[in-house]
Steps between C-alpha positions, in 0.01 A plus 500: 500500500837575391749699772832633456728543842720796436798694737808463558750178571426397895151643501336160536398442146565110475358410807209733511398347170508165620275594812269701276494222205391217765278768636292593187548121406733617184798360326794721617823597251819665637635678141853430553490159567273464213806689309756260628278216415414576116831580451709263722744769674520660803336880519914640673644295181287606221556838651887442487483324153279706304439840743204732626346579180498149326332371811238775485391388189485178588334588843224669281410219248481253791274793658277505207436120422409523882248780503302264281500231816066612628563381830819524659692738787837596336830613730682726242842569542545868684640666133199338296304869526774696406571338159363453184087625575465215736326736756218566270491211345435315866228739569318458182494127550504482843484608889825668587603494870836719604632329855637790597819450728737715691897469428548410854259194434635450140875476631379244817344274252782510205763525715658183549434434136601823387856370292205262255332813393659637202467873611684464808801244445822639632329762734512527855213553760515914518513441101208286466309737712573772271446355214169360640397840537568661228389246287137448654466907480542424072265209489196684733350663205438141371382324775309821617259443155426129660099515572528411892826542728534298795748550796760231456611517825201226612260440236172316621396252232171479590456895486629495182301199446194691535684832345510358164169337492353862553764622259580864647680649764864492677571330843765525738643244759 
């Protein structure tokens, strides 16, 4: 069983995976650090370095060796969808799950850590807010093709647990 966590930075996608990968008794695999780690930089300098579009293609060939993984939970990074086919190519090889968060809940959890993000160095609060928004509204038709959507405001493992073994469906917290 191979699932893909998809949605937006903050939703919960690193440490729902880990929950959910000790839960189905699963390696877990967060995408970026695997990124960082095959190529020894940092995911805010080989954005700086190289930009978005270099990193997207790197983002998807990492993506792809991956998808070959059987059994494994996989936190994307919340632009994986949006680039390069990845969308489809997670649902053809695997189960897709959108953790579908708010931008209240999005800017509470990023917050503090806001200036290490590469999209929102050098913006303010009311900034990040705005951008948060208007930037989730362009990735929904993405995550909206995921094959379940959970609330990501307070995701129950073990409903999800039990969720994916049945393999249909959405929940909400």
């Amino acid at each position: 069983m191979k699932i893909y966590l998809i949605g937006y930075m903050g939703s919960g996608k690193s440490t729902l995976g880990k929950g959910l990968a000790k839960a189905l008794n699963i390696p877990w695999i967060d995408l970026d650090t695997e990124i960082e780690t095959r190529y020894k930089v940092s995911i805010p300098d080989f954005f700086s370095k190289y930009g978005e579009t270099a990193f997207r293609d790197v983002e998807h060939k990492v993506l792809t060796d991956i998808s070959l993984t059987p059994d494994i939970v996989i936190s994307t990074g919340g632009g994986v969808p949006c680039f390069h086919n990845n969308m489809e190519l997670m649902n053809q090889t695997g189960l897709t799950i959108y953790l579908q968060a708010t931008p209240e809940i999005i800017l509470t959890r990023i917050g503090p850590y806001a200036w290490k993000r590469p999209l929102f160095q050098q913006m303010d609060g009311t900034d990040i807010m705005e951008k948060i928004k208007v930037h989730l509204k362009s990735r929904e038709q993405y995550y909206q093709q995921a094959q379940i959507t959970v609330d990501a405001a307070n995701p129950d493992i073990e409903e999800l647990k039990n969720l994916i073994l049945n393999n249909s469906g959405s929940i909400t917290s």
